[in-house]
N, C-alpha and C positions, 0 to 999 in steps of 0.2 A: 373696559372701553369707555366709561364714562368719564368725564372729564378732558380725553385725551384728544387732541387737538387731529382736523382730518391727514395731516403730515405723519402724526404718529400710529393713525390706523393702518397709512398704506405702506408702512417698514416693511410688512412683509413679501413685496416683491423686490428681487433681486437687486434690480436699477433703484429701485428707490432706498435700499439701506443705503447707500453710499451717497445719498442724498441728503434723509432726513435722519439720518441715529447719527445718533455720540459715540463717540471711538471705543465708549466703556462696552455700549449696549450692541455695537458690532463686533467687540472680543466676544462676547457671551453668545451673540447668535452663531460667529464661528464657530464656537466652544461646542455648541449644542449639535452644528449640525453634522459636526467631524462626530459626535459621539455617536449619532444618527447614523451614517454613514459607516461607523466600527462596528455596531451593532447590527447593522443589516449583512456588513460582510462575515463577523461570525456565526450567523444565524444561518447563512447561506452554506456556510463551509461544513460548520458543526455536523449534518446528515454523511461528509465523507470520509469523515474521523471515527465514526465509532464503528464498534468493533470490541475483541476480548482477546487478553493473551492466554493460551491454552498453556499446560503444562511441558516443561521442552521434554522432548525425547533423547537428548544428549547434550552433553558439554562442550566437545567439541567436532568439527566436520573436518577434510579434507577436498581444498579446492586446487583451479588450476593458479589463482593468482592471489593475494592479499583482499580483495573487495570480493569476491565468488561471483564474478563477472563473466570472464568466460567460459564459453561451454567445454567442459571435461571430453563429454564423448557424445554417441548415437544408440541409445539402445531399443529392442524391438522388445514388445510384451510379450510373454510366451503360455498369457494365461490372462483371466480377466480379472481383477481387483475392483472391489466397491470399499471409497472411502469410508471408514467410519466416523468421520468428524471431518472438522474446515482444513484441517493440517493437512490434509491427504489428500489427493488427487486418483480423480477414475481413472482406470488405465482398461481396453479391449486386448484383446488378443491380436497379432499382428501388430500394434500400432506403434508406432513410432515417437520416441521420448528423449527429449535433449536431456542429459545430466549434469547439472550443474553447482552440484557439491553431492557429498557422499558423508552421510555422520558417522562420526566414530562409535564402533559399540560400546555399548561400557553394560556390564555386569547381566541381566535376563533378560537388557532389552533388545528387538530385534534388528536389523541392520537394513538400515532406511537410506533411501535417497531422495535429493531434490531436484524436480525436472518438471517439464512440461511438454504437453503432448504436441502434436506436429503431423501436418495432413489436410490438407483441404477439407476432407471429410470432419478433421474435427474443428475449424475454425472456429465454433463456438466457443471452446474449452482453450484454442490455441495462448500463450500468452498467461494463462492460469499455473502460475509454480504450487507446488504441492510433491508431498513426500509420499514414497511408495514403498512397498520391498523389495530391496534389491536382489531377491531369490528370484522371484521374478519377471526377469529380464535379464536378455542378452544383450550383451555390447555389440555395438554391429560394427563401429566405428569409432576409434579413440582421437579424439580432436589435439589433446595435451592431458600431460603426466597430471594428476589429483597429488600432487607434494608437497601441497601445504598446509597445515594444519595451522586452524584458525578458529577460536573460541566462539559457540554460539551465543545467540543473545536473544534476550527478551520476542524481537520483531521477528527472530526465524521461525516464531511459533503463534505469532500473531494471525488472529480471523476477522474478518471485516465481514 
């Protein structure tokens, strides 16, 4: 600050860079505060990004479309399941589960589905996808055929 003339102290309000700086020293305050500004929005986001991908349960599933968008069916729990990891979703007895892929088995592993629960009563969980077993559950209601098989990936097994 010493030396610097009282013009050069007040750059730092807004109105005044366009006043008292050099084109150079207002590249580098935009420079700085676009960096300023990148930084605060990664820092902001970074808490809704992590997360871990768990190990997949299968290579590939069977849905109603290309994206596994729409809902295959309606099935009711006929039993109560406690997830044992993020992958998996609580399911009550009674309750009601949209299904919205079906994994393919392959070789000891069990035969899983992906859905979410459905019910006023559970709006907590509503909106929550997670896999279940499909021993499980009855179809209550088939919405469209599951005829496409469609390679899983990485994020079908991801936990946040």
């Amino acid at each position: 600050m010493f030396g610097s003339s009282i013009k050069d102290r007040h750059c730092w309000t807004w109105c005044a860079v366009e006043r008292c700086c050099s084109k150079e020293r207002r590249k580098k305050m935009t420079r700085r505060l676009c960096l300023v500004v990148l930084l605060l929005c990664l820092g902001l986001m970074y808490p809704l990004v992590i997360g871990i991908f768990m190990d997949k349960l299968a290579s590939k599933k069977l849905c109603a479309d290309d994206d596994c968008v729409y809902t295959i069916s309606l099935a009711r729990a006929e039993e109560d399941y406690n997830a044992p990891d993020c992958r998996f979703i609580n399911i009550k007895k009674g309750q009601l589960i949209y299904v919205y892929s079906k994994l393919v088995k392959e070789k000891e592993s069990g035969e899983f589905w992906a859905g979410s629960v459905y019910g006023e009563q559970y709006e907590d969980h509503m909106g929550t996808v997670g896999y279940f077993p499909s021993s499980l559950v009855s179809e209550q209601h088939v919405y469209q055929e599951a005829n496409k098989t469609v390679p899983t990936t990485d994020i079908d097994f991801f936990c946040e």
